[in-house]
N, C-alpha and C positions, 0 to 999 in steps of 0.2 A: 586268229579268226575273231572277227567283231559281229554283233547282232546288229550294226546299221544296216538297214537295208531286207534285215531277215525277219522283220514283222515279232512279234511276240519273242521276248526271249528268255533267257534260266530267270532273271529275277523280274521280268516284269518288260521292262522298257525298252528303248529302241536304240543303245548306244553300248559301245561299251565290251569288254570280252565275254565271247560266248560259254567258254568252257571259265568255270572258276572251283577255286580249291577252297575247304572249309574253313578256312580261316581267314581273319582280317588281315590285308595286305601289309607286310613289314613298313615301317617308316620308309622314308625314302626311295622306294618303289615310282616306277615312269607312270605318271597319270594315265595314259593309255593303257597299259600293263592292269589298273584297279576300274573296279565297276565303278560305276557315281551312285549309284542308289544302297547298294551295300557293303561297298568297302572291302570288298574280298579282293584277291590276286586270281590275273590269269595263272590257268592252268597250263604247265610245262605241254609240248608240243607230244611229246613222248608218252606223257602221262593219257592226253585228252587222246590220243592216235588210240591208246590201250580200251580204253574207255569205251572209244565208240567201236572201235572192231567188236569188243564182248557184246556191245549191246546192238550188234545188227546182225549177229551168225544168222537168225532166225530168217531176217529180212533177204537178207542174200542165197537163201540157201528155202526156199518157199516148200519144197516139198519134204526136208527132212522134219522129223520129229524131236519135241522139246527134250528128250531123253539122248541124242545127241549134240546137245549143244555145244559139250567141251572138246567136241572132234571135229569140230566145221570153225571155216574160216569169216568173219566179218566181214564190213566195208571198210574202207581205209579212209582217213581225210585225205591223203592225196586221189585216191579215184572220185573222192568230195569235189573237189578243186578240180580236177581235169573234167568232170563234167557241169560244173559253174562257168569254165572257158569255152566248152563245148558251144554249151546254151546261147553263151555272147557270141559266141563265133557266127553259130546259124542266126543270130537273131541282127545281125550288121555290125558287130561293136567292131573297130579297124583294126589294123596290124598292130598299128605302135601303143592304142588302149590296152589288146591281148598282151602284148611284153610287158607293160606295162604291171598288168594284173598278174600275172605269170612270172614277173621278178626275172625274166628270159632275158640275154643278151642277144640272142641271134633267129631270127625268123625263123630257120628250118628249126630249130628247138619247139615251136610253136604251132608248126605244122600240121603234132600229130595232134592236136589239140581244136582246129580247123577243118574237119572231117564233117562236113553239113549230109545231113541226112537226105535221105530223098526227096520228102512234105518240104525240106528248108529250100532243096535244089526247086523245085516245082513252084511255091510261094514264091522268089527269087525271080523267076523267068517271068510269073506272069504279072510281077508289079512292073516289072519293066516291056512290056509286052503293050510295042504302038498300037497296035490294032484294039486290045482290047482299053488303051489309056482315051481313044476314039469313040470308042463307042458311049461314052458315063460323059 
């Protein structure tokens, strides 16, 4: 996961891995892999997955108290990601952008991902809706 695109991020800037580990990235590490502003390494998938479950029990869980926090379960980066493709879904992004984005080989893997809300189905109808492209 990269901060392009996600406006403010851990060290500042608009590029670069979001999740990063305290230390300066080993030599030879993939330029993508290292932030440019401070030289750290992205964070293992497993590590940053850990990471954020702990630090969303709260989020996900709106009516339990801070006293159970080690019995409740997080958000996960994958329900992160399946609703990042949700959003594009409803918002027009095409099939082959969502596979694309989704690392998917095959459309029905994609599907469930392509689930437009109501507001998306309704917005949808009326941009393409002659009558009212007539009247403006």
């Amino acid at each position: 996961m990269t901060r392009r695109g996600h406006g403010q991020g851990c060290s500042g800037g608009g590029a670069g891995p979001l999740f990063l580990t305290d230390r300066k990235a080993p030599a030879g590490t993939p330029t993508l892999d290292v932030c440019p502003e401070t030289g750290r390494a992205r964070l293992s998938y497993r590590r940053a997955e850990e990471i954020f479950e702990e630090n969303t029990r709260l989020l996900a869980n709106p009516l339990a108290s801070p006293e159970d926090i080690e019995d409740l379960d997080g958000f996960t980066l994958h329900r992160l990601r399946r609703s990042a493709l949700t959003h594009d879904a409803e918002g027009g992004t095409s099939t082959p952008m969502l596979l694309a984005r989704s690392r998917h080989a095959s459309v029905r893997s994609v599907e469930r991902y392509a689930r437009p809300g109501v507001d998306a189905v309704a917005r949808h109808v009326a941009e393409r809706d002659p009558a009212a492209r007539r009247r403006t």
